[in-house]
N, C-alpha and C positions, 0 to 999 in steps of 0.2 A: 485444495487449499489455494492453488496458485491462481486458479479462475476468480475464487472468491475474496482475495487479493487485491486485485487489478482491476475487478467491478468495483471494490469501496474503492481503492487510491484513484479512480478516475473521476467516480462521484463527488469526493470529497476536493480534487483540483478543479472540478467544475464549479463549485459549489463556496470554494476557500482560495481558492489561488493557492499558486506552488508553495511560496512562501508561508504561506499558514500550515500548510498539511505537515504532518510528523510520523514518523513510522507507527510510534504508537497510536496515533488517532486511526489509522488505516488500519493496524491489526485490531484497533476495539471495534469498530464498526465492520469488520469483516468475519470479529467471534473468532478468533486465534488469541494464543500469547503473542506478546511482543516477542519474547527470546526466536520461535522458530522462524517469525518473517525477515529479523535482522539476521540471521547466519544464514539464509539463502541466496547465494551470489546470484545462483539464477533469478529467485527475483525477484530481486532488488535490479540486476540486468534489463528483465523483463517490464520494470516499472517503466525505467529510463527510457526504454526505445518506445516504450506504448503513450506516455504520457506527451 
């Protein structure tokens, strides 16, 4: 899940700008709920250093 994660929130800052992207937009295009991608500190950690 966290692979598939980090491939849509890159796509989609590529794609949107930081500013557009949402957590939910990044867990729909990535085929998760929302709820498990926002309680994952790691990442949401992971997002930040990658993006």
């Amino acid at each position: 899940m966290r692979e598939s994660l980090l491939d849509a929130a890159a796509d989609l800052l590529v794609e949107r700008g930081y500013r557009a992207v949402r957590m939910r937009d990044v867990a729909s295009a990535a085929g998760v709920s929302r709820r498990p991608s926002t309680t994952s500190s790691a990442t949401s950690g992971a997002w930040r250093r990658r993006s």
